[in-house]
C-alpha positions in Angstrom: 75.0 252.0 287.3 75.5 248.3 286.1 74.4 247.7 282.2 72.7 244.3 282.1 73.5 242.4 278.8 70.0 241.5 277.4 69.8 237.7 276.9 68.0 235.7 274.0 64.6 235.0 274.5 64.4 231.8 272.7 66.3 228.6 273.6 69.0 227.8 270.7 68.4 224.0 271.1 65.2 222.0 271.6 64.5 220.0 274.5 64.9 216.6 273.7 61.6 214.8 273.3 60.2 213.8 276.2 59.5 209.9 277.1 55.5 210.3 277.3 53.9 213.0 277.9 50.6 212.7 280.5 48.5 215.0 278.1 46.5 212.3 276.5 45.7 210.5 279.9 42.4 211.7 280.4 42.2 210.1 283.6 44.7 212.2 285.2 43.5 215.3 287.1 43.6 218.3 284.8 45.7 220.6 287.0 48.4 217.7 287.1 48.0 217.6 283.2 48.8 221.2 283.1 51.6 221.0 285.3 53.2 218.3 283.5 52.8 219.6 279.7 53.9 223.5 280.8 57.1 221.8 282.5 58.1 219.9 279.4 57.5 223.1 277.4 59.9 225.1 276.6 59.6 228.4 276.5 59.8 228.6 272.5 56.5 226.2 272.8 54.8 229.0 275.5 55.2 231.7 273.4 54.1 230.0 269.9 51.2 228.8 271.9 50.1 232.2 272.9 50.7 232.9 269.5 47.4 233.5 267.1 48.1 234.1 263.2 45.9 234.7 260.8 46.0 231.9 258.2 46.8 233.5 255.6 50.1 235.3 256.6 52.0 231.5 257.2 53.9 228.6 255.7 51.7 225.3 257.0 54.5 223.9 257.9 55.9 226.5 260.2 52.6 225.6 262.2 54.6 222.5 264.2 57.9 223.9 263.6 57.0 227.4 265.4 54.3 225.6 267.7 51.7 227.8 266.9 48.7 228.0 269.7 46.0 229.2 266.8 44.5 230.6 263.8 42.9 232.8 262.5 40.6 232.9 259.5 39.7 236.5 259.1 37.6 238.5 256.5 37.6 237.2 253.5 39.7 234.3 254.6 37.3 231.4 254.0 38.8 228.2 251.6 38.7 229.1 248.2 35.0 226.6 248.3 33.2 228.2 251.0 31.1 225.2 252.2 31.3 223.1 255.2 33.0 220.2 253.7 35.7 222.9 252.4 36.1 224.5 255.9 36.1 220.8 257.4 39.3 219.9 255.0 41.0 223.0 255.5 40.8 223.0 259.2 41.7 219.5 259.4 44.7 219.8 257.2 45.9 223.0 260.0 45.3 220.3 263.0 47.4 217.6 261.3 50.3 220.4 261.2 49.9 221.1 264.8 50.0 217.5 266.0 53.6 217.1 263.8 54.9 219.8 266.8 57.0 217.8 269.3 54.1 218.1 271.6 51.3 217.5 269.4 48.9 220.8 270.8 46.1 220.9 268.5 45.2 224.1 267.1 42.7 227.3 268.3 40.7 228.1 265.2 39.3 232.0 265.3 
């Protein structure tokens, strides 16, 4: 019986950036959207974007870098004001990660 090496999930290098992606031409028929931006993704990107976290448990800044798809603000996980301005900060501040990522996905909040 032949022994398959197992190979690395992850990509060790980034794609590089590409020219312009078709994701914020809302004119464009969604399914040719979706083709485009899950072609330019690599798969890195897919998984981080299946990826929910709760809010808590990670760096801010490991939101773009990993591509994180969402968060999750779970018990006892309101900001440290819980009013709607607060929430309305702190949410904002976790969107203006996500756009950093090379593909600029904005967040899921849970």
């Amino acid at each position: 019986m032949k022994h398959l090496r197992p190979r690395p999930l992850l990509p060790l290098r980034p794609r590089p950036n590409p020219p312009r992606p078709c994701l914020p031409e809302p004119a464009l028929p969604t399914a040719e959207r979706v083709e485009d931006l899950l072609g330019r993704m690599t798969l890195a990107e897919k998984f981080g974007q299946m990826t929910l976290v709760e809010k808590g448990s990670i760096d801010p800044a490991d939101i773009s870098t990993l591509g994180i798809g969402g968060l999750l603000s779970g018990g006892g996980g309101s900001p440290s004001q819980n009013t709607a301005e607060a929430w309305l900060e702190m949410v904002n501040e976790f969107q203006a990660e996500a756009m950093q990522s090379r593909l600029g996905i904005p967040l899921i909040m849970a």
